[in-house]
Structures are given as C-alpha cells and as structure tokens.
C-alpha positions as CSV (number, residue, x, y, z in Angstrom):
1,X,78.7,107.6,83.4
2,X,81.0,107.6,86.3
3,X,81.3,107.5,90.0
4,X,83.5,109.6,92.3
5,X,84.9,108.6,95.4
6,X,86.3,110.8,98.5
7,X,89.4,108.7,98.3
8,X,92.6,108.4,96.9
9,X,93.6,105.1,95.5
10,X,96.6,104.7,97.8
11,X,97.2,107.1,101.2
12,X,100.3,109.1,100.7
13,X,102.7,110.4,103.7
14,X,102.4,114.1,104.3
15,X,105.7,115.7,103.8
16,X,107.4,117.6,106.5
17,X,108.5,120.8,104.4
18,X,107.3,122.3,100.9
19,X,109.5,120.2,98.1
20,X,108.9,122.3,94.9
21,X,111.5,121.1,93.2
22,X,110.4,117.4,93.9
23,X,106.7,118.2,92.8
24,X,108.4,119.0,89.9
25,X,110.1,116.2,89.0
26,X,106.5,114.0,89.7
27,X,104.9,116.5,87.3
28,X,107.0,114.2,84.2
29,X,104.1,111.4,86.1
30,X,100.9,113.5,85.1
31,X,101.8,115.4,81.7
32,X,104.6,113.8,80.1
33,X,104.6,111.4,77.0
34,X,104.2,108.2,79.4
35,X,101.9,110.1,82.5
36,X,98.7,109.3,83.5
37,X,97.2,112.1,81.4
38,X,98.8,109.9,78.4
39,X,97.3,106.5,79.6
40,X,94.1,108.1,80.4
41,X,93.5,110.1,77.4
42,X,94.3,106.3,75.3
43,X,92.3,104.4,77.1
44,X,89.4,106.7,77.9
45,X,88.9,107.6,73.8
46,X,89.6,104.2,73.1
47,X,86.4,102.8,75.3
48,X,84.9,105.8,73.9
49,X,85.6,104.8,70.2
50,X,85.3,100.9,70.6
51,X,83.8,98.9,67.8
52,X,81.3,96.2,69.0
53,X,81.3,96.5,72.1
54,X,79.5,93.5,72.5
55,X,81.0,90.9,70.5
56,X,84.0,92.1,72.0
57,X,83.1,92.6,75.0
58,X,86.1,90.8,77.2
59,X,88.1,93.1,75.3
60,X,85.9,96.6,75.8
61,X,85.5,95.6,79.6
62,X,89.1,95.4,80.3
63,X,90.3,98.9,79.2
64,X,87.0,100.3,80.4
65,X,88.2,99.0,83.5
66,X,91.8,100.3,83.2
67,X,90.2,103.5,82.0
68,X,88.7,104.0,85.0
69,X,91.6,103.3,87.2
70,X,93.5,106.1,85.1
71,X,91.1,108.7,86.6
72,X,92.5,108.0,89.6
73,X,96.3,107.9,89.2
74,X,95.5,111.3,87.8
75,X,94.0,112.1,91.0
76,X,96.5,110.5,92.9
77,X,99.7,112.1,91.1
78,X,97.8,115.5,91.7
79,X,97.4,115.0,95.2
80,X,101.3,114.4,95.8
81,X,101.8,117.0,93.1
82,X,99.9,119.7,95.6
83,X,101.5,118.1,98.6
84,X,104.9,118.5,97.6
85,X,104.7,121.7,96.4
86,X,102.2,123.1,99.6
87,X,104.3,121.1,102.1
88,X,102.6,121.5,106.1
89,X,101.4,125.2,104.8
90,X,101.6,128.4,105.6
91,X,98.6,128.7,108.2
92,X,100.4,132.8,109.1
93,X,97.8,134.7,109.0
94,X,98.1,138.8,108.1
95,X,101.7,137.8,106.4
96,X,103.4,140.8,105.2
97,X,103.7,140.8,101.4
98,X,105.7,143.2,101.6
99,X,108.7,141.3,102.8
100,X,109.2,138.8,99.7
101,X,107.7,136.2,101.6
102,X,108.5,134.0,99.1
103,X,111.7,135.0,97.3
104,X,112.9,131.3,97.4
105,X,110.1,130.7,95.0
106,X,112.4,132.1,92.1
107,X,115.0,129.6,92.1
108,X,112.3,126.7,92.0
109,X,112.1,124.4,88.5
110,X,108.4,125.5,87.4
111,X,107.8,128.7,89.5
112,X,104.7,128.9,87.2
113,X,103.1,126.2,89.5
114,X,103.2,128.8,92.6
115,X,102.9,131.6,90.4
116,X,100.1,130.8,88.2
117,X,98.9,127.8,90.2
118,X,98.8,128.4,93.8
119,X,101.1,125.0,94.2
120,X,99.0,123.0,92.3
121,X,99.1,120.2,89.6
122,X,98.3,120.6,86.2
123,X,98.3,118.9,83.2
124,X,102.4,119.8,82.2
125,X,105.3,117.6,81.9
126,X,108.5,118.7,84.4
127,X,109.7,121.4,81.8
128,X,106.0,122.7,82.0
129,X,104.9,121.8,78.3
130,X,101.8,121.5,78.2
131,X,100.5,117.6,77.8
132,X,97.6,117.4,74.7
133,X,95.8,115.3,72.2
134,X,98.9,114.1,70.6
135,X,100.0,111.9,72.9
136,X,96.6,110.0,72.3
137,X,96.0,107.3,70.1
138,X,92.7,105.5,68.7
139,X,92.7,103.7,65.6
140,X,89.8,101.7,66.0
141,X,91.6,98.3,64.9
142,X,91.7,96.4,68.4
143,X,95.1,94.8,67.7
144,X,96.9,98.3,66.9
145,X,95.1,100.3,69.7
146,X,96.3,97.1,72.4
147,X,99.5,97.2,71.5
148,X,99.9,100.5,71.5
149,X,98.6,100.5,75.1
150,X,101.2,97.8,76.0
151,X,104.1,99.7,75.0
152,X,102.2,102.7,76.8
153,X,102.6,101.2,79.6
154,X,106.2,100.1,79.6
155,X,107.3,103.5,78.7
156,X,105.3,104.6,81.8
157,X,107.4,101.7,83.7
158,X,110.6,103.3,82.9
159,X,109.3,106.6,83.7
160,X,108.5,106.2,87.0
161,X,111.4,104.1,87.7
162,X,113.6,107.2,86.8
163,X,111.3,109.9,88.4
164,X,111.8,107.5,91.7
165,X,115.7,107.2,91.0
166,X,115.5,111.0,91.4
167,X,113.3,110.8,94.6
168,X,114.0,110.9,98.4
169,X,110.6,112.8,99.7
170,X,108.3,109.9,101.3
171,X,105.5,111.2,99.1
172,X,106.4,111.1,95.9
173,X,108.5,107.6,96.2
174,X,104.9,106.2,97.3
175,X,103.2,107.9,94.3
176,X,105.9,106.0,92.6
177,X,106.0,102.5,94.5
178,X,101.8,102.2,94.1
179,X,101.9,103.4,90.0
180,X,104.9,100.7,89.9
181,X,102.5,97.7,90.9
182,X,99.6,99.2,89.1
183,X,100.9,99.9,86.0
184,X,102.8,96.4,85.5
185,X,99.6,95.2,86.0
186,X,98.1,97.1,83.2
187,X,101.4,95.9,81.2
188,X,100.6,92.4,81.9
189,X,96.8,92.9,81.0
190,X,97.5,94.3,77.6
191,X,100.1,91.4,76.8
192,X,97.5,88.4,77.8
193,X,94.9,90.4,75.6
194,X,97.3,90.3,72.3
195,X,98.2,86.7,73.5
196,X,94.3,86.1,73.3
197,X,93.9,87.5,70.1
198,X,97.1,86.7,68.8
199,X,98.7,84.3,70.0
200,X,101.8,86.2,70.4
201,X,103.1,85.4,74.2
202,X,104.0,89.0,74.6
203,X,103.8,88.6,78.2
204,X,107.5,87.2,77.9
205,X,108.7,90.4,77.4
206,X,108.0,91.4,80.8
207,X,109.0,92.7,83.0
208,X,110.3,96.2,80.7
209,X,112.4,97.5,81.8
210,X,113.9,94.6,83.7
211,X,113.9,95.6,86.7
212,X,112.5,93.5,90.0
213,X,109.9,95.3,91.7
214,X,111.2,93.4,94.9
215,X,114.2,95.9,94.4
216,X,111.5,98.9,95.2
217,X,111.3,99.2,98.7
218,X,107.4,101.4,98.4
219,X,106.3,98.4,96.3
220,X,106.2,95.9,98.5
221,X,103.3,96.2,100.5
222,X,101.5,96.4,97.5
223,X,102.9,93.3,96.3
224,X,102.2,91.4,99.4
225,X,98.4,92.4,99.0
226,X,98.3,91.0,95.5
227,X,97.6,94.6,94.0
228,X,100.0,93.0,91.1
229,X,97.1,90.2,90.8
230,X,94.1,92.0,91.4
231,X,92.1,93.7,88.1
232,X,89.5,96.0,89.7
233,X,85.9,96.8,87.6
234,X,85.4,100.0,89.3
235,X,82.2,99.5,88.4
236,X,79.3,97.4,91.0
237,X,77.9,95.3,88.4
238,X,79.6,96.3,84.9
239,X,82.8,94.9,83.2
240,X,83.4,91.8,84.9
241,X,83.7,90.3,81.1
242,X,87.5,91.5,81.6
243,X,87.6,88.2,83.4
244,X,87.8,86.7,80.2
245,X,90.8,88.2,79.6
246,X,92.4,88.7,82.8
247,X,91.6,85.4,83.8
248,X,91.9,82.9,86.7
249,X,93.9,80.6,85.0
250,X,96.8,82.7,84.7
251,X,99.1,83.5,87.5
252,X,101.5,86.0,88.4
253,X,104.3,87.3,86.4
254,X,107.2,85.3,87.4
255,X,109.8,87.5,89.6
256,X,106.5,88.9,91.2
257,X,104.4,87.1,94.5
258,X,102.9,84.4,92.8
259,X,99.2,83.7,92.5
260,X,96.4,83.7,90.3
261,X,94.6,86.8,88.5
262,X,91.7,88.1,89.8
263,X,88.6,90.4,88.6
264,X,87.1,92.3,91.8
265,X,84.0,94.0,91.7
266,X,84.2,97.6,92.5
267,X,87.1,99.6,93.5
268,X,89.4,99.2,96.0
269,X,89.4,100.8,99.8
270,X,92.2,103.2,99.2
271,X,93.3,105.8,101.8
272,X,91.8,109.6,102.9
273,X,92.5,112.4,100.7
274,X,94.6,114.8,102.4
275,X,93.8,118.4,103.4
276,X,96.1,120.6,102.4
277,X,95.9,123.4,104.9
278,X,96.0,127.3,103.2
279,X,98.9,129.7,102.3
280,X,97.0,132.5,103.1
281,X,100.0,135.0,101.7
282,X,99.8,133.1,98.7
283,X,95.7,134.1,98.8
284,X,95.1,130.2,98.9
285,X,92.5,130.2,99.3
286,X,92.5,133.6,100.5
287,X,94.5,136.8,102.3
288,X,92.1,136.4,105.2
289,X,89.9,133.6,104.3
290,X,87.9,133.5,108.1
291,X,84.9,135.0,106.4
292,X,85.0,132.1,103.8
293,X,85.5,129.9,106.7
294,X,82.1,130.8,108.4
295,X,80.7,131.1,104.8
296,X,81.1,127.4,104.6
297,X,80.8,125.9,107.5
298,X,77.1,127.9,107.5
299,X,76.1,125.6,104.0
300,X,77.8,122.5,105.5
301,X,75.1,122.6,108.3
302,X,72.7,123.0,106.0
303,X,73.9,120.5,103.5
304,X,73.5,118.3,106.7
C-alpha cells in the first residue's frame, strides 16, 4: 500500500510568465524512453513481480524503495510541467472569448497540452507520443531486471542533462538539477547491487555520461546536503534491508562530496506544492468559478 504526502520532493521557483514551449521540452522528463513514467513503470512491476522477496530481501527493498521515489519525480516533473505551461495565471475574470484570447497558443510545441489539457502534464514525450507499457521491462531474473535498471538510469542521466542544456526558466533547471542528484544515486544503487551479486565493479563506469555534477549550478545544494548519499525507505518501518545493499561501508562516488551511504527511514521534508491560480478563459477550473469557490470552501469547514 502506499502513502501520500502534500509535498513535492523538492520546492520549485514559480516562474514569472507562462513558458509553453519550455514545459514542453520537460515533457521528454515524464513520457519519454528515459522519463520518470519509464523508471517508474520498471521499478514499480518489478517490486510487483519479484521472486522471493524474502531471501532476497536486500535486493526487493532497494528498488521498492527507488520505486517509491519514482512516484514522486512523477509528481514533481508534473508540477513544473503545469507551472511552465500556467505561468502566474490568468486570474481575469469575464475574459472575452471572443477576442482570441489566446491566439499565441498556436505557435506553441504541443498546443494539445492547452487544448486538450488545460496546461497540464501528461503522460507524453515532447513530440506528444504517448509513453506505454513498452518502455517497461520485468524478466523476473534479478541480474537482467538490475542491469536493465542501471542502464535506465544512465539514459535518464543524459536526458536530463540535454533537456537542462536547452533550459533557462528557473523551474525547469531545478526539476533538472534535483532529478540530476537523485537519479545518479539510483545509478550508483543499481551498480553496487550487480557488484553484490556479481562481482562486476560496475560502479566504475560512473559517472555516464561523464559529466561533473559540480558543473550544474541547481545541483549543488543538493549535493552539499548529501541527497547524492542519502537512500530514503519512504516507508516508517519497511525496507531498511536496502541497507544491505546501499551500505555504510561505501562512500561517495568519487568527483561527488564525499561521504558514506546512508539508509533513512521515511521520506524526506521536501518543499510545498504550489497553487497554480485559474485561467478562468481557459474554464480552468471554470468560466466563473466563484460559485465553485463558495462550494468548497462550505465542505472545507465541514471537513474541519
């Protein structure tokens, strides 16, 4: 079962002005080949589909972990999807449709995400092919599906080093700079797991691509926290068997802050989730949404 939280995993600047075209570009982040719909869908079937779970259990613990981090990079990547795309908003109220209000939306990369979307994410790659099952794999041999993973998550590496390369909006370079750190972690999981099993040092082969993270100016604070050292359960009492895996008595990859690995109980603080305030000519969430307004501010109070 799982647990959600009001939070995001990181907080993200608001940006100043809609970006549709940058939303866009961060949409490769969610639904393409290497995006967090990818690494979820792998990980999540693969916890799903594991074979003895407990004899295995440092193993099954650390991509149930990762598997539960996924949900949220999804979450996040959404969030600055929405952002980008919905900008401040368009609080105008009685706007008059009449006037093309938004004729610039026709010259936009995926106008489908205002048209069919409102301005929202979905589950698409930048060209707006739709991500799906083939993009997962589960094989139920450990070796094969880990492997797999690792190379998963260098191909994500690259990814969003190019989708930052094509960035200057403050949101979307720290949806970027956070995944960075996170996902050379997961990298650097997956290599010590085939080491373990293996005893292949894999973990040589990072960092792919080589590139310093130090280099990234959005990954640094990360870094400086040890979020590159730092293997959260997302769980209270559950999975902290990964430590067998991601253990104390390996450090740091070198190039990164050094330190030892860490299991943490739990998940981590992370920042608000932000309120994207309505374009009401877009009906979003509607033409004149003050009767929804009071609607829900009546079941709030009650709620309370």
């Amino acid at each position: 079962m799982f647990m959600k939280i009001d939070r995001l995993l990181t907080e993200l600047p608001e940006p100043k002005k809609p970006e549709p075209n940058a939303a866009a570009a961060l949409q490769e982040l969610l639904g393409g080949k290497y995006g967090e719909m990818s690494t979820l869908g792998n990980y999540m079937f693969q916890s799903f589909n594991f074979r003895n779970k407990e004899k295995l259990r440092p193993f099954y613990s650390l991509v149930s972990s990762i598997f539960a981090e996924e949900i949220g990079h999804v979450e996040l990547v959404s969030n600055g999807i929405a952002m980008l795309n919905n900008g401040p908003g368009n609080p105008k109220k009685n706007v008059d449709i009449s006037k093309a209000p938004f004729e610039d939306m026709q010259d936009i990369r995926l106008a489908g995400s205002f048209l069919s979307n409102g301005g929202g994410a979905m589950p698409m790659n930048a060209n707006a092919a739709s991500w799906n099952m083939d993009m997962v794999t589960t094989t139920g041999n450990l070796i094969i599906d880990l492997l797999h993973n690792f190379h998963l998550e260098c191909g994500a590496r690259i990814h969003k080093l190019r989708v930052y390369e094509t960035m200057t909006e403050p949101t979307g370079r720290e949806v970027c700079g956070y995944l960075l750190v996170r996902g050379s972690l997961h990298a650097h999981a997956y290599a010590l797991a085939l080491k373990k099993l293996t005893g292949v040092e894999i973990e040589k082969m990072l960092p792919t691509p080589n590139i310093d993270l130090s280099r990234v100016p959005e990954c640094q604070k990360y870094l400086d926290e040890g979020k590159h050292r730092r293997l959260y359960t997302f769980s209270p009492d559950d999975y902290a068997e990964a430590a067998g895996v991601w253990s104390n008595d390996e450090v740091a990859l070198p190039g990164d802050p050094p330190g030892n690995l860490e299991v943490v109980d739990g998940a981590p603080e992370g920042g608000k989730i932000p309120e994207l305030d309505g374009n009401y000519g877009a009906f979003a969430p509607d033409y004149a949404p003050e009767e929804i307004f009071e609607i829900a501010s009546k079941l709030y109070k009650k709620g309370r």
